[in-house]
py3Dmol code that shows the C-alpha trace and the ligand (Angstrom):
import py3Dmol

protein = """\
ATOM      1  CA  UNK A   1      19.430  -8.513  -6.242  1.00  0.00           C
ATOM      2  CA  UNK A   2      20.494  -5.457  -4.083  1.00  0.00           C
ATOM      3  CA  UNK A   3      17.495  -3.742  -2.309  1.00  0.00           C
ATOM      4  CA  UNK A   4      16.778  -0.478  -0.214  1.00  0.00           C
ATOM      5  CA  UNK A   5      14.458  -0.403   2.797  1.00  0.00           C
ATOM      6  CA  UNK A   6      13.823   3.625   3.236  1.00  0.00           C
ATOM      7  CA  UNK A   7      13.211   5.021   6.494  1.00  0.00           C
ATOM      8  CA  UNK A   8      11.594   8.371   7.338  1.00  0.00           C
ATOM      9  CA  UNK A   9      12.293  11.059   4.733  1.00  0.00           C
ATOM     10  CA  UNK A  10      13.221   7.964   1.707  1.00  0.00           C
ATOM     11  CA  UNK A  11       9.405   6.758   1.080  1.00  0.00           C
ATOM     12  CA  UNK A  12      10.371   7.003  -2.907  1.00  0.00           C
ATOM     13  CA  UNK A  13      14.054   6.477  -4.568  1.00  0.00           C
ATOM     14  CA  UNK A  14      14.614   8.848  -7.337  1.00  0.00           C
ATOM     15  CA  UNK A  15      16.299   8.025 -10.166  1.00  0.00           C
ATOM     16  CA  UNK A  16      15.077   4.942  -9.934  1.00  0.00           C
ATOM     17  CA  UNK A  17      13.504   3.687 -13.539  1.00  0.00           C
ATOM     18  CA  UNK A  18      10.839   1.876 -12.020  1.00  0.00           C
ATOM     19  CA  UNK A  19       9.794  -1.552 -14.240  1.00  0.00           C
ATOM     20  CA  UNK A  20       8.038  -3.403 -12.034  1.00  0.00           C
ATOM     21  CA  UNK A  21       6.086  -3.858  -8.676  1.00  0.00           C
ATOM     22  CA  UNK A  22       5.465  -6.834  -6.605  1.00  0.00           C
ATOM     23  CA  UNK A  23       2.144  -6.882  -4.067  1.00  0.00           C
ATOM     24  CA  UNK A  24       2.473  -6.513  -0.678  1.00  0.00           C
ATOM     25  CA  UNK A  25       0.961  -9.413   0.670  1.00  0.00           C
ATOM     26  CA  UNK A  26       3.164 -12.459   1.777  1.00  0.00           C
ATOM     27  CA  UNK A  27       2.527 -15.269   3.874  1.00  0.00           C
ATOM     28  CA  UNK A  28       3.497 -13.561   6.503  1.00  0.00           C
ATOM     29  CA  UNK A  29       1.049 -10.477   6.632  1.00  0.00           C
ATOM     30  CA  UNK A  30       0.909  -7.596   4.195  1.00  0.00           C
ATOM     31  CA  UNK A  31       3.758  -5.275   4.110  1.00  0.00           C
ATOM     32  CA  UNK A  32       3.958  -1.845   4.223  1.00  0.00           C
ATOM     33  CA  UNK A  33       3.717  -1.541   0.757  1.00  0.00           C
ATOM     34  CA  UNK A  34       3.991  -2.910  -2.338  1.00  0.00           C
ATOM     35  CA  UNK A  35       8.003  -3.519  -3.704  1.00  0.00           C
ATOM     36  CA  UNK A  36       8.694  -1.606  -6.083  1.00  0.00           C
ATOM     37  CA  UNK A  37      11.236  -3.400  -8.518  1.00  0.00           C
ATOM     38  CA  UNK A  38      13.681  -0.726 -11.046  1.00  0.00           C
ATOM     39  CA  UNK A  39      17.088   0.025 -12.525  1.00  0.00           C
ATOM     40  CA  UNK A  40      19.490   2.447 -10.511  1.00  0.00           C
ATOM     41  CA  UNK A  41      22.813   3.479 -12.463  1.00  0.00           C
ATOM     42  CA  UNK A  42      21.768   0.690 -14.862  1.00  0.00           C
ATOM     43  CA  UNK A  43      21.170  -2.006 -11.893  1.00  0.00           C
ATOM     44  CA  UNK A  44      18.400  -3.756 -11.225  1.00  0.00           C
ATOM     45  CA  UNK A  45      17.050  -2.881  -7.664  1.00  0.00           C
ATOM     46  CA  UNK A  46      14.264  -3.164  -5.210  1.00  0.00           C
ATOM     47  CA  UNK A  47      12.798  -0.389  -2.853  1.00  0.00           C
ATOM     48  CA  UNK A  48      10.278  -0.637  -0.244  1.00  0.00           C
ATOM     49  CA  UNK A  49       9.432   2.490   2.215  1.00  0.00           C
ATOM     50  CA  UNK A  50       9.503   1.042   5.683  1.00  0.00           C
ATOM     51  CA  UNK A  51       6.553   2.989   6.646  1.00  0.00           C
ATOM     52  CA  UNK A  52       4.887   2.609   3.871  1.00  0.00           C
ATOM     53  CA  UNK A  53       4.004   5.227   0.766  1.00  0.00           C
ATOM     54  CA  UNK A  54       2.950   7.823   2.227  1.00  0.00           C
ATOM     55  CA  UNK A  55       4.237   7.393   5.589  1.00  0.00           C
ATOM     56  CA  UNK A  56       1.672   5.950   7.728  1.00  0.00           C
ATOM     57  CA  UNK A  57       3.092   2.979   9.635  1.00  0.00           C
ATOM     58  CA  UNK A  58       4.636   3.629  12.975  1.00  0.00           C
ATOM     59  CA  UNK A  59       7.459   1.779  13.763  1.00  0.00           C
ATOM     60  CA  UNK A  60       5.951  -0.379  16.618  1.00  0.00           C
ATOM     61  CA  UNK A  61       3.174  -0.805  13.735  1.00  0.00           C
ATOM     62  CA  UNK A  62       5.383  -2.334  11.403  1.00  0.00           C
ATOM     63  CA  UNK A  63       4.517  -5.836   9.977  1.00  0.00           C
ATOM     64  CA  UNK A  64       9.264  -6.708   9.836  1.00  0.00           C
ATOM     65  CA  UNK A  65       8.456 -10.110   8.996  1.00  0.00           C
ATOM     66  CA  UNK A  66       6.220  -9.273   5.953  1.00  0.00           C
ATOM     67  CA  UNK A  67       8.595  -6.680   4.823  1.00  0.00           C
ATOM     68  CA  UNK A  68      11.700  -9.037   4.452  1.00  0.00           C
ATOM     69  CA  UNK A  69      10.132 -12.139   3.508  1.00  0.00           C
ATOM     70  CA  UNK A  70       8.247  -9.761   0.450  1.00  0.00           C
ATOM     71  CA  UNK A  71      12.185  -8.309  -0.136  1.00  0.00           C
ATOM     72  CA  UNK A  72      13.065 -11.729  -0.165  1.00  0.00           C
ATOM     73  CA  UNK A  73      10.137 -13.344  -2.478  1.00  0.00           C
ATOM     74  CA  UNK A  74      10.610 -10.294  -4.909  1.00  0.00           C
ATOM     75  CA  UNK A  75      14.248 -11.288  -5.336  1.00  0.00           C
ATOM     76  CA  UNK A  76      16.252  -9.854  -3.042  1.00  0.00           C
ATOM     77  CA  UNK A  77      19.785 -11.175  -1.674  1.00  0.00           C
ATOM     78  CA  UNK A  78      21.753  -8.013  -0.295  1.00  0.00           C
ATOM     79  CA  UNK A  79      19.692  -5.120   1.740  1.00  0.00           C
ATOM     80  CA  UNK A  80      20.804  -1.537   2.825  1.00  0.00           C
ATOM     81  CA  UNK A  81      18.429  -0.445   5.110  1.00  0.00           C
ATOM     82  CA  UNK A  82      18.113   3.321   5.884  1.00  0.00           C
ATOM     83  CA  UNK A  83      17.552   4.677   9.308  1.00  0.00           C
ATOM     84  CA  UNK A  84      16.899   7.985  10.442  1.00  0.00           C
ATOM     85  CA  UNK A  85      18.307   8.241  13.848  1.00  0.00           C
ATOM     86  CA  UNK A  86      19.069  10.238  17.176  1.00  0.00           C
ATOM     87  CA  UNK A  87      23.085  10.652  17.949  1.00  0.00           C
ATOM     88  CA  UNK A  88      24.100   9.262  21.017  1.00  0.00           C
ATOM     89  CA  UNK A  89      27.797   9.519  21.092  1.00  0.00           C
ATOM     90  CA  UNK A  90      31.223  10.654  19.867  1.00  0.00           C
ATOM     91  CA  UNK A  91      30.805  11.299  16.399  1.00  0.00           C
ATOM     92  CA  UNK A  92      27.812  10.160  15.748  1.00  0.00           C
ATOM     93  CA  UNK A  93      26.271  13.069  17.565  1.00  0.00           C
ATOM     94  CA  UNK A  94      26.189  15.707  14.871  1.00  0.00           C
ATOM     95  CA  UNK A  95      23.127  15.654  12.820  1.00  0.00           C
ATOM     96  CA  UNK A  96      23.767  15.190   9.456  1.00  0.00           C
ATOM     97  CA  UNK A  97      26.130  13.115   9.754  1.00  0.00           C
ATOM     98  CA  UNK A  98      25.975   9.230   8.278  1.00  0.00           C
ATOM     99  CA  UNK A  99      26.937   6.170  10.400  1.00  0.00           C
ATOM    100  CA  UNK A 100      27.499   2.791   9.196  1.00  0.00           C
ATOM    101  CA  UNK A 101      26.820   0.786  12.404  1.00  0.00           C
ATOM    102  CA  UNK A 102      28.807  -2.614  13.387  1.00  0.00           C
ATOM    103  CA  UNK A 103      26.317  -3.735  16.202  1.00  0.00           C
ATOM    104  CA  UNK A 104      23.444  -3.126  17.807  1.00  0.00           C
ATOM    105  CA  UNK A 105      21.161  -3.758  20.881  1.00  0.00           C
ATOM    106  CA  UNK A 106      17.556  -4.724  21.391  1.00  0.00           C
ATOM    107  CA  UNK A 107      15.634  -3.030  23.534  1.00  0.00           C
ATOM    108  CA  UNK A 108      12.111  -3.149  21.669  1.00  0.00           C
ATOM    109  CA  UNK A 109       9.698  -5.609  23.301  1.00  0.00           C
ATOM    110  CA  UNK A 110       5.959  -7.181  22.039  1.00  0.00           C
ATOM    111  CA  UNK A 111       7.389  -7.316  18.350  1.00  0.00           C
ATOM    112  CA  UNK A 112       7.453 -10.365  16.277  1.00  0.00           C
ATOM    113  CA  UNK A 113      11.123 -11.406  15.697  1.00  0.00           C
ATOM    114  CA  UNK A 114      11.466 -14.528  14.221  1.00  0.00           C
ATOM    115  CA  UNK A 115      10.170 -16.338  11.041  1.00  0.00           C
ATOM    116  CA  UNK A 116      10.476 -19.721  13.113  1.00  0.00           C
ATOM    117  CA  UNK A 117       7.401 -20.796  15.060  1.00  0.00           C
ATOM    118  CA  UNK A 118       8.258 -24.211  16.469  1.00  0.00           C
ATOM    119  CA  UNK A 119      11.122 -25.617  18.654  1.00  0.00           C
ATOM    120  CA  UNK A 120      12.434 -28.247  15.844  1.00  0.00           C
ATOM    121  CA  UNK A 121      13.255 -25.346  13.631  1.00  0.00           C
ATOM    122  CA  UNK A 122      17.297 -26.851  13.327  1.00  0.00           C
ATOM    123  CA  UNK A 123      18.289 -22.939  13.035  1.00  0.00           C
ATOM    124  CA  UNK A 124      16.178 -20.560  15.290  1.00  0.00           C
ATOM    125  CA  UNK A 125      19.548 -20.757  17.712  1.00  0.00           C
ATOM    126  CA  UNK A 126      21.288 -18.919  14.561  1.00  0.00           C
ATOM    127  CA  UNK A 127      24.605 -17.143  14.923  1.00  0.00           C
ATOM    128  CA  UNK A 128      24.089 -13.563  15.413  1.00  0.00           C
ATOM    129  CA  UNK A 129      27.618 -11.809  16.945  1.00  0.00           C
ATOM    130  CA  UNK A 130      27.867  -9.879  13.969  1.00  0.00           C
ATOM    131  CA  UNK A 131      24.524  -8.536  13.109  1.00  0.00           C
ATOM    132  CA  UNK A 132      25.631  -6.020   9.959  1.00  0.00           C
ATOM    133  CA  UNK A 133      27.145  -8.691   6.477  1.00  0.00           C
ATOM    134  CA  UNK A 134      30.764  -7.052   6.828  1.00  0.00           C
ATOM    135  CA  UNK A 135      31.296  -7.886   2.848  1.00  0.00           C
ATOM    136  CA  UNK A 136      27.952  -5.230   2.366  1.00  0.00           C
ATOM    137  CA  UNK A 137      29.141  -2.727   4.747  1.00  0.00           C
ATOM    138  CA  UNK A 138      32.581  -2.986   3.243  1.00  0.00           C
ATOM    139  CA  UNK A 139      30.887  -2.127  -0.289  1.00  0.00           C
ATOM    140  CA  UNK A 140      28.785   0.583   1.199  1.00  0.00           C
ATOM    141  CA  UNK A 141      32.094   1.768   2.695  1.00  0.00           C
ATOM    142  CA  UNK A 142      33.407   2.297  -0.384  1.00  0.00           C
ATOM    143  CA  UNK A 143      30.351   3.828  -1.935  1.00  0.00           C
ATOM    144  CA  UNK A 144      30.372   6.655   0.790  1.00  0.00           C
ATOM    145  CA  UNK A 145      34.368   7.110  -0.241  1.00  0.00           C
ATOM    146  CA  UNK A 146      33.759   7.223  -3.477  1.00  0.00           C
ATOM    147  CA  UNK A 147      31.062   9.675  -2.758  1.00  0.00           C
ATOM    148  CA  UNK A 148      33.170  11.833  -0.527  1.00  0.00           C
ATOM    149  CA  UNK A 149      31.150  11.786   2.622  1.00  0.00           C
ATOM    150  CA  UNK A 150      31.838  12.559   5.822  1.00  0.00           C
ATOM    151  CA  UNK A 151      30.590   9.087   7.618  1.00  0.00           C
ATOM    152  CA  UNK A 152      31.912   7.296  11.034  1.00  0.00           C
ATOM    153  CA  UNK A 153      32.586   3.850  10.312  1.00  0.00           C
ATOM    154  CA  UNK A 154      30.921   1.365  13.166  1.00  0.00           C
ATOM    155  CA  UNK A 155      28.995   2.350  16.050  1.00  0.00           C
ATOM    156  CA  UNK A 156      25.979   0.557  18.182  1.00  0.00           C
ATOM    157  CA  UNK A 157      22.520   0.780  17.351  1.00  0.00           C
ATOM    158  CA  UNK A 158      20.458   0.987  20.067  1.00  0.00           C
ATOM    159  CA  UNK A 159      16.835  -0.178  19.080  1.00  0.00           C
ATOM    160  CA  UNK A 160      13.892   1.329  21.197  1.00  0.00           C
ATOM    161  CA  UNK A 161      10.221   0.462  20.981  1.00  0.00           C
ATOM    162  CA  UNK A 162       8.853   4.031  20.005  1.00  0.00           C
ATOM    163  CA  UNK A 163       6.912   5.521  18.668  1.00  0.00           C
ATOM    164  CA  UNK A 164       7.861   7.890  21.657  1.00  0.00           C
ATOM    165  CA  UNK A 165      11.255   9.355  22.244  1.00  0.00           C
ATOM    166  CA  UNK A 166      13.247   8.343  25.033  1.00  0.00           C
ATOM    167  CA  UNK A 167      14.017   9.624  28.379  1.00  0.00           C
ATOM    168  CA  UNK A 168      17.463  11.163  29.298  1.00  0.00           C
ATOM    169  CA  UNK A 169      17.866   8.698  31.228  1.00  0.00           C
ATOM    170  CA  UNK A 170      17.022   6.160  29.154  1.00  0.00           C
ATOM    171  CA  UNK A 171      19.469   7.418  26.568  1.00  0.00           C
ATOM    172  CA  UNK A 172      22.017   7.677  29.922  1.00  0.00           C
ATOM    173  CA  UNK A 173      21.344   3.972  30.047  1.00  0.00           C
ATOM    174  CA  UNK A 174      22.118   3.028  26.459  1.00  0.00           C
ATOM    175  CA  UNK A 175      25.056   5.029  26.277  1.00  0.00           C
ATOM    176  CA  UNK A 176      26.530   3.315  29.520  1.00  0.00           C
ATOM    177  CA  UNK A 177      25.425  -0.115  27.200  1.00  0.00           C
ATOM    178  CA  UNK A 178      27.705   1.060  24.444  1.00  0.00           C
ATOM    179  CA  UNK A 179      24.989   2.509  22.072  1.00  0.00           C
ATOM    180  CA  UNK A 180      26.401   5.479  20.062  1.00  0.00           C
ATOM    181  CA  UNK A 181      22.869   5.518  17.734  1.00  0.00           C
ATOM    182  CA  UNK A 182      18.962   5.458  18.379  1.00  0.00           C
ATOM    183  CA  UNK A 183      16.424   4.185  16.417  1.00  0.00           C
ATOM    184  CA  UNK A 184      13.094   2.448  16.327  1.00  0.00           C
ATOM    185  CA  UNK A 185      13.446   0.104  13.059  1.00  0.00           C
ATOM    186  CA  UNK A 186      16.347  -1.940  13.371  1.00  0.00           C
ATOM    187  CA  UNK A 187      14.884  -4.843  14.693  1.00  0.00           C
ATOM    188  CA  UNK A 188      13.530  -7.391  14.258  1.00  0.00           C
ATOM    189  CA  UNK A 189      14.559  -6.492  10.823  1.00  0.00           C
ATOM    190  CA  UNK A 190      17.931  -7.168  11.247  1.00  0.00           C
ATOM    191  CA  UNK A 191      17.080 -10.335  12.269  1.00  0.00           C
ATOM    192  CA  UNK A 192      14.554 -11.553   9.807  1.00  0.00           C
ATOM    193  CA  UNK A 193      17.058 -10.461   7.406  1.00  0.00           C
ATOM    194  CA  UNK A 194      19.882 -12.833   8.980  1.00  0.00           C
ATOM    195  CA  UNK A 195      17.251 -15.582   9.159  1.00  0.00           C
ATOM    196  CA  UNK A 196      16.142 -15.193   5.313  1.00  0.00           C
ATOM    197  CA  UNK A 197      19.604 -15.182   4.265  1.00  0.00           C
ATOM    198  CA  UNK A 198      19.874 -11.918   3.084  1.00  0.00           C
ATOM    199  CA  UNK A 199      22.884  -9.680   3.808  1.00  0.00           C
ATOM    200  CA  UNK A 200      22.038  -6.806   5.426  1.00  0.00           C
ATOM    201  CA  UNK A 201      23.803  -3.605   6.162  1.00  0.00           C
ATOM    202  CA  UNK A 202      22.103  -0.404   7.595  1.00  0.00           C
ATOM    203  CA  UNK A 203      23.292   3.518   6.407  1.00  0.00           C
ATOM    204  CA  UNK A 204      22.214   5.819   9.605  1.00  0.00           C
ATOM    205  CA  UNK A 205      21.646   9.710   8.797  1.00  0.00           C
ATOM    206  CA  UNK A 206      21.802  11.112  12.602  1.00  0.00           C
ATOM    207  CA  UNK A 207      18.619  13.729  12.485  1.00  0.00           C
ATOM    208  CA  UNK A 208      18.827  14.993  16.060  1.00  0.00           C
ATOM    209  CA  UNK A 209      20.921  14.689  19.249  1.00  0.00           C
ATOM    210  CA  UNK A 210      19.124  11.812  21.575  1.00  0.00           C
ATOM    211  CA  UNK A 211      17.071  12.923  24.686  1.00  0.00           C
ATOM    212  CA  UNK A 212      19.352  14.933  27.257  1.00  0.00           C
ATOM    213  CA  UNK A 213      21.972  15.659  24.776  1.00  0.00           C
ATOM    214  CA  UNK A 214      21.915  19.036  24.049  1.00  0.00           C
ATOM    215  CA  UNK A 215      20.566  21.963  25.822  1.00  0.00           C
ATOM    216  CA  UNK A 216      17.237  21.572  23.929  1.00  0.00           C
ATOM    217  CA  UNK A 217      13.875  19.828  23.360  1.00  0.00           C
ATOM    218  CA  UNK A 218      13.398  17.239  20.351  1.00  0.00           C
ATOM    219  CA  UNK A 219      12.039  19.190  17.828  1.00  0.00           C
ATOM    220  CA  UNK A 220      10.298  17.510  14.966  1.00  0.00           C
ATOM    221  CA  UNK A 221      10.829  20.429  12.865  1.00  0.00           C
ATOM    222  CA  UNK A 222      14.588  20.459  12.974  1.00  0.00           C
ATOM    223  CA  UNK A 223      14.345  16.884  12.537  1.00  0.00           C
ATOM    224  CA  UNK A 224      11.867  17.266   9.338  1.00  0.00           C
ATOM    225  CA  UNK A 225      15.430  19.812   8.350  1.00  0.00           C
ATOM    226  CA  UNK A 226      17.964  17.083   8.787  1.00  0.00           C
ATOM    227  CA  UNK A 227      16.345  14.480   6.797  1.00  0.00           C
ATOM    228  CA  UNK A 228      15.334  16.452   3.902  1.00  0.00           C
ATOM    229  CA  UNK A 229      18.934  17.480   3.273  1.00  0.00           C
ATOM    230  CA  UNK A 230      20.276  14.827   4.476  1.00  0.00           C
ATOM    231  CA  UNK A 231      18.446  12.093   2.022  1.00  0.00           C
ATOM    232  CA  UNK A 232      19.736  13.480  -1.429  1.00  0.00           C
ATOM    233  CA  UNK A 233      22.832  12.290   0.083  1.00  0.00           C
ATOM    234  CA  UNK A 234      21.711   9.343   0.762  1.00  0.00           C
ATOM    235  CA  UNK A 235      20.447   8.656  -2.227  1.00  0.00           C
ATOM    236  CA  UNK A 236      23.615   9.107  -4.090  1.00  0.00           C
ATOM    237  CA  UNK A 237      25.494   6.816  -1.874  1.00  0.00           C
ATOM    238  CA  UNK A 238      22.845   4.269  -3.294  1.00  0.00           C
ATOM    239  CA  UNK A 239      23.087   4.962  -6.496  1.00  0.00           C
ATOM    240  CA  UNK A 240      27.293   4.690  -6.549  1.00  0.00           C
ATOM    241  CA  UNK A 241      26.596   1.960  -4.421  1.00  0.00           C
ATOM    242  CA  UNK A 242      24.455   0.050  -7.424  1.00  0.00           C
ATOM    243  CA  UNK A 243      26.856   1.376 -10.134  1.00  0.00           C
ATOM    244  CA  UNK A 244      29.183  -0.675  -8.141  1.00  0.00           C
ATOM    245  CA  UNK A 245      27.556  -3.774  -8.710  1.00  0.00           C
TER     246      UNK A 245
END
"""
ligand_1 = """\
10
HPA
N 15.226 8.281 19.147
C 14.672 7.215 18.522
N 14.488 7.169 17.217
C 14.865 8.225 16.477
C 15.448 9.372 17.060
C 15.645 9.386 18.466
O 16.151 10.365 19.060
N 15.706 10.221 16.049
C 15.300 9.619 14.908
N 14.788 8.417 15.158
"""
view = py3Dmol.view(width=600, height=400)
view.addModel(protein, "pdb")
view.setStyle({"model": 0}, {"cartoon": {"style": "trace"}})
view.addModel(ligand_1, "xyz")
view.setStyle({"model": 1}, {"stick": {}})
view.zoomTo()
view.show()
């Protein structure tokens, strides 16, 4: 079943003709909330707010591994994870705009980031060059045609730790790495994702320019702009995108 993982601003789905929920609570932890199971454009889906509903886990906070593994008990076998996120570079600096990263690089630290726990696990060495499913971004490709959105195709996802912003220089840093994006969310998720099986594919709505990359302070305000006009749009990318199904 395709699911959603919202990020800030995308704690509910609407349109989303809810039938079902399953409890939080894996074997993993308790995730951030309870996953909600519905029909989108006649699709059956899954939803669960990253941060919970309403917002109140940080990103550091987070329990990843209980998240996926209750996406993946519920049912799940695609997921479309959505990430508010600072611009970095090229065209992926202009809020508002949506980014379907190709790659991305870990900079978080002290998080859990694996499901396996013991040395004779035969696939904790997994292949991981390619951390977005290119058959999911493909389809979400086409969902954001089809929708007639201005997106950049590929980019690099930095991950930081958060919950602060960075530094200048730190963004300095990831851009000389390659990053084009910032966030705090995309891993470990990616990665428990890619363990679990799933496919996974994340839809970035740039909110701000990073640290040191305009003439101005972060302001949560103008952020708190950006995403609510920014996540209707989202939203109808995921519905075309389950219509598509
Ligand atoms: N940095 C990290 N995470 C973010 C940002 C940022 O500038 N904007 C939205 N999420």
């Amino acid at each position: 079943m395709l699911a959603f993982i919202g990020g800030t601003g995308l704690a509910r789905m609407s349109g989303l003709e809810i039938t079902g929920e399953h409890p939080p609570r894996t074997e993993w932890g308790e995730a951030s909330a309870a996953v909600t199971e519905g029909s989108l454009e006649g699709q059956p889906v899954l939803f669960l707010p990253r941060h919970g509903d309403p917002h109140s886990v940080l990103p550091h906070k987070v329990d990843y591994r209980a998240n996926i593994a209750a996406l993946a008990g519920a049912g799940a076998t695609r997921v479309i994870a959505v990430n508010a996120v600072g611009g970095i570079r090229d065209e992926a600096l202009e809020p508002g705009t949506l980014v379907v990263p190709d790659q991305l690089i870990d900079y978080t630290w002290g998080r859990t980031a694996s499901f396996h726990e013991t040395a004779d696990s035969p696939d904790a060495h997994m292949d991981f060059t390619r951390p977005f499913d290119p058959a999911l971004r493909k389809r979400l490709a086409e969902a954001l045609e089809s929708c007639q959105e201005h997106w950049v195709d590929g980019g690099c996802y930095g991950a930081t730790q958060g919950p602060r912003l960075e530094t200048a220089a730190e963004i300095l840093r990831m851009e000389r790495d390659g990053c084009t994006l910032v966030g705090m969310t995309g891993m470990p998720e990616a990665v428990l994702a890619r363990e679990s099986g799933l496919a996974y594919a994340m839809l970035c709505l740039v909110v701000n320019p990073a640290a040191g990359k305009s003439e101005r302070e972060i302001s949560m305000t103008e952020i708190e702009q950006v995403v609510a006009g920014g996540m209707g749009r989202v939203q109808t990318v995921l519905a075309e995108l389950a219509r598509s199904f």
